[in-house]
N, C-alpha and C positions, 0 to 999 in steps of 0.2 A: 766547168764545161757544161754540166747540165741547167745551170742558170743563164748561161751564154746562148745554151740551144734555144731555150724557155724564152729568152727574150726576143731573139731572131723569129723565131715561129710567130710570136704574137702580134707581128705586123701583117700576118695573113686573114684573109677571110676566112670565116668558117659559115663558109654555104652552106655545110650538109645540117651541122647543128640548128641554124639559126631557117631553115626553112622546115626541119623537125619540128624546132618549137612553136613556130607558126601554124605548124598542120595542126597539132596537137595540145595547144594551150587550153580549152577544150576539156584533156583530159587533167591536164595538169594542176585548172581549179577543180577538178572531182576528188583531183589526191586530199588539196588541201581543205576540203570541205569533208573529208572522209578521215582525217586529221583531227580535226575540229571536232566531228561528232562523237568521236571517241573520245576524248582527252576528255570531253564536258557532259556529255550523255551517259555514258558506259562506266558504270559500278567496277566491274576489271578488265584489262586492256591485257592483250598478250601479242607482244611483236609480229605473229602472225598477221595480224588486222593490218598492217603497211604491207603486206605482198605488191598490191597494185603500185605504192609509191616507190617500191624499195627495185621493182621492175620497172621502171621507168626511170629513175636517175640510175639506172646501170644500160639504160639504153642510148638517154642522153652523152651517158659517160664515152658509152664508145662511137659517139658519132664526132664528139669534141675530139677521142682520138685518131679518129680517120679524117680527121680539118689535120690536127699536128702533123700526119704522116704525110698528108699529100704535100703538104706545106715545104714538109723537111727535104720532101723528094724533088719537089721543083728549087728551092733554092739549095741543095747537093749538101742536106747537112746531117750529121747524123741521126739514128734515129732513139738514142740515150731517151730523150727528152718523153715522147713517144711510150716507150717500155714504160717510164715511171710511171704517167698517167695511167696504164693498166695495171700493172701489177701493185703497188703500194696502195690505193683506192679498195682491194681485195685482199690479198696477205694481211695488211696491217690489220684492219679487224676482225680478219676470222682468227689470226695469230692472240689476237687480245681475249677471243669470246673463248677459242678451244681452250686456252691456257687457263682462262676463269673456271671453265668447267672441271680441268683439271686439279684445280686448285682448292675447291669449294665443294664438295660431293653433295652437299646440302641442296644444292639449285637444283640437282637432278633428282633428287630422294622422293619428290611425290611421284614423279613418271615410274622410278623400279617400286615403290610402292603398288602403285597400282595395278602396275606385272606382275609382282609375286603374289596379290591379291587375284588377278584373274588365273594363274596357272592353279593357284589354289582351288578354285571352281572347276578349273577344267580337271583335277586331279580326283578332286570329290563329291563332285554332283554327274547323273546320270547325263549319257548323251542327249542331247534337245533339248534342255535344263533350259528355260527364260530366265533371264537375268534382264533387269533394271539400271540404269545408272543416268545421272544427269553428266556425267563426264566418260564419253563410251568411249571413246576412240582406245589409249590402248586396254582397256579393260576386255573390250569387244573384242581387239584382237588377240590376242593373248589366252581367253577363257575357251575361245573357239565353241561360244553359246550364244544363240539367237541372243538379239539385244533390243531393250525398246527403249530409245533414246528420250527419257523424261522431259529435257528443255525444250524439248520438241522443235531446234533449230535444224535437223536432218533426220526426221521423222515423217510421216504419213502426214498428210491432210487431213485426217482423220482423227489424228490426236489431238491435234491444233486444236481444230474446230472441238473436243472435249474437254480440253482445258478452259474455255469458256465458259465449262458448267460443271463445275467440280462440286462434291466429290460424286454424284450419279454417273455423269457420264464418264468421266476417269476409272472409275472402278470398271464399271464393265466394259470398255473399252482394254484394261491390263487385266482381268478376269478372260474374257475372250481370248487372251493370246495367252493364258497361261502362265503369268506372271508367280514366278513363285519368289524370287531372291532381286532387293536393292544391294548392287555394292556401288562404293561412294567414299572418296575420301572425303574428312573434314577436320576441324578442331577435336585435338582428343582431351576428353574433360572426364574424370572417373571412369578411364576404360571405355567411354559411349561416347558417340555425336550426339553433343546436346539438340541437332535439330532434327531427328529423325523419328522422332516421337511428331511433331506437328507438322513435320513434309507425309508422312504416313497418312495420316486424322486428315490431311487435306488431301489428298489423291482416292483414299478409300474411303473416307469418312469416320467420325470421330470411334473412338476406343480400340479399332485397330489393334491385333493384337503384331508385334514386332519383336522379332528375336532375334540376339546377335549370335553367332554361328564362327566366327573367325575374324581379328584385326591383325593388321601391318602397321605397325611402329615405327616414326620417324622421327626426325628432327627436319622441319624443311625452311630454307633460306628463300624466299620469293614473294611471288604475290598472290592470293589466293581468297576467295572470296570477299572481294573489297577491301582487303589489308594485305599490308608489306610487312615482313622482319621476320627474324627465325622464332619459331614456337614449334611445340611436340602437336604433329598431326597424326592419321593414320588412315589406312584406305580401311574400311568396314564391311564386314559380307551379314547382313541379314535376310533373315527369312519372314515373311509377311505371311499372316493367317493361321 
């Protein structure tokens, strides 16, 4: 019945889609050029980066099913056909992606990582505590401690522009606001982030003194600084100076 419906419907126009895609082709080389830059430019890519694409083929989606239903409605025919187009398009992969995460605790292990690393902050550093980190988001939330976002991609204009003359202006720039702790997950290599010794010597300048203060232990399955596959990480809290 619903390949019956499928095929009766598809001798209808679909004016609403097809004058969407018209308005909007436009944007639609932005997705794929936004595709592109990532997949070939971008050291690591996280799903996040297709929002714009991933909103837009869910708007295409329902304008193809608002062509089916008018369609179904003017020729008196169910609207089976209709439902699939919405719901299976959605269930099937969230069904597929929740069940992965279910099944894999490893895919999630840097994000509670990085929580039990920030409550740890919030547990035992003084209120107003600055904290560092190139990956803030849940760190930041979670520590409930000022935060100065090192990749300076939702940072001040002000950092940007010091990251251009490192390490002078980076230092007094994170001197200035009180910088006292980087936490950061990374590769765990003898207990330490082998690179935290020469992200230090280049934000502060060289000899830096750097001490680790507490790690979170993991195993994580994903992708993470330019590589894929499971390895022992862990989010690190040091204290600089």
């Amino acid at each position: 019945m619903l390949a019956l419906g499928c095929r009766r419907l598809q001798s209808s126009r679909f004016t609403r889609t097809t004058t969407f895609l018209a308005a909007t082709g436009w944007f639609a080389a932005a997705c794929v050029l936004l595709v592109g830059y990532y997949r070939v430019m971008s050291v690591e890519v996280y799903l996040w980066y297709y929002a714009p694409l991933a909103l837009y083929l869910i708007v295409v989606l329902l304008h193809v099913a608002a062509d089916f239903a008018a369609a179904a409605v003017a020729e008196e025919q169910s609207l089976t056909a209709v439902q699939a187009i919405l719901v299976i398009p959605f269930v099937g992969p969230a069904a597929f992606f929740t069940t992965k995460q279910l099944l894999d605790p490893q895919l999630r292990s840097l994000q509670e990582g990085d929580r039990a690393a920030a409550l740890w902050v919030r547990d035992n550093t003084p209120a107003g505590t600055v904290i560092a980190s190139w990956d803030a988001g849940v760190i930041g939330f979670f520590s409930d401690r000022p935060v100065v976002n090192l990749d300076g991609v939702v940072n001040s204009f002000e950092w940007k522009d010091a990251l251009g003359n490192e390490p002078e202006a980076t230092r007094a720039f994170l001197d200035e606001r009180g910088v006292q702790f980087i936490v950061n997950h990374s590769e765990l290599v003898n207990g330490e982030d082998p690179d935290i010794h020469r992200d230090v010597d280049r934000l502060y300048g060289p000899g830096t003194p750097v001490t680790q203060r507490h790690r979170i232990e993991y195993v994580y399955s994903g992708s993470a600084g330019g590589r894929s596959g499971t390895r022992r990480m862990a989010t690190f809290i040091y204290e600089v100076g």
